[in-house]
C-alpha positions in Angstrom: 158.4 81.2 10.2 155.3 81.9 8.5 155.4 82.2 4.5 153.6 85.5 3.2 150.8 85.2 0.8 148.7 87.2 -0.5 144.9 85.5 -2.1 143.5 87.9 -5.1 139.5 87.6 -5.2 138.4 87.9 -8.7 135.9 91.0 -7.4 133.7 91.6 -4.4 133.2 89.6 -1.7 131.2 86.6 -2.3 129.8 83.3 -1.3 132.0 81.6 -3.7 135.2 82.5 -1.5 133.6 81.4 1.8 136.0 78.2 2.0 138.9 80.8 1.8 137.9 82.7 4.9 136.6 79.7 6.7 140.3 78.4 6.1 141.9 81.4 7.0 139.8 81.6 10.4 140.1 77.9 11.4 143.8 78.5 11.3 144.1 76.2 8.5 146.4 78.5 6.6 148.8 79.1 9.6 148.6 75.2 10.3 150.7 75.1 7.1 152.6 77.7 7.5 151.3 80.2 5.5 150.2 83.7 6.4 147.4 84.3 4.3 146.1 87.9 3.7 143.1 87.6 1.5 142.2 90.9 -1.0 139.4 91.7 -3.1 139.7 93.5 -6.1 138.1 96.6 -5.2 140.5 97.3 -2.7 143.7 96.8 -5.0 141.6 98.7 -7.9 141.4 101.7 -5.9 145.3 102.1 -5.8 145.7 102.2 -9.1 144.3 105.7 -10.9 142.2 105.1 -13.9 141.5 107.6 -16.0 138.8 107.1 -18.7 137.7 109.2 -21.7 
C-alpha cells in the first residue's frame, strides 16, 4: 500500500524542483512506497479567497 503524500513547491514551477519530478517520473517515489502528488503554490493559492484593501 502506497503512503499519500503531498510535496508543497514554495511558488511556480522551477528548475530548482527538477529532481522532484525526475524522482516522481523514474518511479523513485513509488519504489518507496510513497504516492507522491507534487503542488505548486499557485494552484493551492487559488482555493483560498483573498481579499485585499
Amino acid at each position: 500500500m502506497l503512503v499519500k503524500v503531498r510535496i508543497q513547491l514554495k511558488w511556480l514551477l522551477q528548475a530548482q524542483f527538477a529532481g522532484i519530478f525526475a524522482a516522481k517520473q523514474k518511479g523513485f517515489f513509488k519504489a518507496e512506497g510513497i504516492n507522491a502528488e507534487i503542488v505548486n503554490q499557485v494552484k493551492v493559492a487559488k482555493r483560498i479567497p483573498v481579499h485585499c484593501t
